[in-house]
N, C-alpha and C positions, 0 to 999 in steps of 0.2 A: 539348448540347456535342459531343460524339459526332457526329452528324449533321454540326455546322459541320468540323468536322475531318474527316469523310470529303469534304466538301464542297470543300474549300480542295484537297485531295488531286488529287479528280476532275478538278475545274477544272483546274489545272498539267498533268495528266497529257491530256488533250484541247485544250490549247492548245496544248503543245510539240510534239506531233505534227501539226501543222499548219507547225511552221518548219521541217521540214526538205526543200527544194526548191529548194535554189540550186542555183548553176552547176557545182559539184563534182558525178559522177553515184553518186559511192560514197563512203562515207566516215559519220564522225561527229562531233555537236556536245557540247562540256559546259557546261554551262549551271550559274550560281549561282541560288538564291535566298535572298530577303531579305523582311524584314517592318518597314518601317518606322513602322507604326501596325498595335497591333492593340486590340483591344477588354477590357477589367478581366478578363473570364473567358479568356478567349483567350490574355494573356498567363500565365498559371500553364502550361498545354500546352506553350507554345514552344517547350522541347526535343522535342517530339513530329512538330513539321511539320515538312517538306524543307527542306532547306539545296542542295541539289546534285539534280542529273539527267543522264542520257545520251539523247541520241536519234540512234538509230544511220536513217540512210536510204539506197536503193538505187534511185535512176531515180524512179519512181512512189510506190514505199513507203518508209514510215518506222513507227521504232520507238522508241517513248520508255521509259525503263527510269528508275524512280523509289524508292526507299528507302521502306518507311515501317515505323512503328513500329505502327501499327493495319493497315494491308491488306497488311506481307508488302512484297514487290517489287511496287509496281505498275506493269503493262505495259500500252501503248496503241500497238495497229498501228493504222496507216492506211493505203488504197490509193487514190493518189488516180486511179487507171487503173477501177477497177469501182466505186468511192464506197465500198468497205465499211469499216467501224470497228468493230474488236476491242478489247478489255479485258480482263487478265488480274488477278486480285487475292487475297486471302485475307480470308477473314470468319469469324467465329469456329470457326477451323481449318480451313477448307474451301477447299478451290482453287478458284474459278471465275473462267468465263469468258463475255461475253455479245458476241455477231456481229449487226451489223446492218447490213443491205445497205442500197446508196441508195436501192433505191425505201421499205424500211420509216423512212427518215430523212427522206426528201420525207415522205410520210404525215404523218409528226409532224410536221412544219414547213409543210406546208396546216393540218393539223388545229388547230396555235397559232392558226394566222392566221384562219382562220375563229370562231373565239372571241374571236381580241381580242388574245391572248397575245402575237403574235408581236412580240419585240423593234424599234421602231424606230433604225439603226442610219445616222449620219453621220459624217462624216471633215473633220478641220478641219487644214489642213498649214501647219505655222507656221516660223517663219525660224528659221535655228543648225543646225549638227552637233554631232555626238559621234562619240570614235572607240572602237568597241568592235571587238573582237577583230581588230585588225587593219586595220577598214574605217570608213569616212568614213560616217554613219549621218544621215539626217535624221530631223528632228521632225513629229508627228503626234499629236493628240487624237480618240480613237476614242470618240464617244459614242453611248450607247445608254441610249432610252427604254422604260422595261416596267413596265405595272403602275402608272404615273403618275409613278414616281419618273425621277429622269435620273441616269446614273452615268456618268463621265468618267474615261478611262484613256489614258495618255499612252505611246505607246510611237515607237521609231527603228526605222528600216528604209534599208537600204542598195539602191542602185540598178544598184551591181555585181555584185549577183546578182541572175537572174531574176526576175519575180515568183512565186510561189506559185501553183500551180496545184491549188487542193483545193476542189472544188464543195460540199462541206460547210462550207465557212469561208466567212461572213457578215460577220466582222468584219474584215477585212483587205481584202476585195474592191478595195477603189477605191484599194488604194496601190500602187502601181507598185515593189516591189521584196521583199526580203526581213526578216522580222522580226525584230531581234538586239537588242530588247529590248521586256517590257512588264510594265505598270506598272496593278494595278486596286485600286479602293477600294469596298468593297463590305460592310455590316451593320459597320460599324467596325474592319474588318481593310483593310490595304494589305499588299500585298506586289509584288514586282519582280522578273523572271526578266531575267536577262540572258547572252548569250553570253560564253563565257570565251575558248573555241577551238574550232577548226574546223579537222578531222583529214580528209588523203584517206587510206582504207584498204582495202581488200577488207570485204565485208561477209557474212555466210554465207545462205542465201537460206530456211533452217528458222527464221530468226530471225523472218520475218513469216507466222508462222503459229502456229496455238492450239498450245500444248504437249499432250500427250493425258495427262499427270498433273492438268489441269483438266477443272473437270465443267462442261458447258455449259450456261447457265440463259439465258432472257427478260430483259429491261430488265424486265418489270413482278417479277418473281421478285425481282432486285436489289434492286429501288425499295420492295418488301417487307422485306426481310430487315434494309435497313437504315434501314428506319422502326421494326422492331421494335428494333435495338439503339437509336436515337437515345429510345427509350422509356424504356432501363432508366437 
């Protein structure tokens, strides 16, 4: 139980920093979430998952700033200038934080693929808009094959902002624009991030870096720690 809820967490907080690379160069997004299907166990939690997020971005970086009731505030920089991805969170009272540069993220992404693991991931662009925050949004089904199973996630993306430029992002690659909504179903949970607003602001530049009240730990250190809670 534990685990899916750190999991659902994770996920949000590593997508959302991937949207932020429109055409504004400063500024930030708020974004809602929603859970329209989730699974018998899952829904007793529900007051527990994200309802809301911020992700603040500047040129290259972004920062997604996330509520939770298990990890604390969770934070996820991204740069999409050096590849690297930061994480900030809280685990049974402990602040940490894990940095992983592009070539240690390439590594794991040959390493999936020469196993077998790595995701096959196609893009299927279908007719209609939506207008979310402000903008004219088309339609797209992002599907991804892994593990034999296929899971299908429907998300809008507007053409009047940029596209997205984050070399770590695999699933957006092939759409031409910006992503202001998505939508996945995955072990009997759905849920749907969507943009509210989109703020130009001044952004402060300590903001995309590790806080030094976080203790810096490995992905495998993490990948531990929260296989031992999903334990108890």
């Amino acid at each position: 139980m534990i685990k899916k809820i750190l999991f659902i967490f994770l996920s949000i907080g590593v997508v959302t920093s991937l949207f932020a690379q429109g055409k504004l160069s400063e500024g930030k997004v708020l974004f809602g979430v929603t859970y329209p299907e989730l699974s018998g166990e899952m829904e007793g939690v529900k007051d527990m998952l994200p309802k809301e997020l911020t992700v603040y971005f500047k040129k290259e970086q972004s920062r997604t700033e996330m509520p939770s009731s298990v990890m604390g505030k969770l934070i996820t920089i991204n740069n999409t200038q050096t590849g690297e991805l930061m994480m900030m969170m809280e685990l049974m009272g402990n602040k940490l934080a894990v940095k992983q540069t592009k070539a240690e993220l390439k590594k794991q992404e040959l390493a999936a693929e020469q196993e077998g693991l790595l995701p096959v991931i196609s893009v299927i662009k279908l007719d209609g808009t939506k207008m979310i925050a402000g903008y004219e949004c088309k339609k797209a089904i992002v599907e991804v094959k892994e593990k034999g199973e296929i899971f299908r996630s429907e998300c809008f993306y507007t053409d009047k902002l940029p596209k997205m430029k984050d070399q770590n992002d695999r699933l957006f690659k092939d759409l031409d624009g910006f992503i202001m909504e998505y939508s996945q179903k995955q072990s009997g949970i759905k849920m749907t991030i969507t943009a509210k607003v989109v703020i130009k602001q001044k952004v402060a530049d300590q903001l995309f870096t590790i806080s030094p009240d976080y203790k810096l730990v490995t992905q495998k250190e993490l990948e531990k720690m929260v296989s031992g809670l999903s334990g108890k």
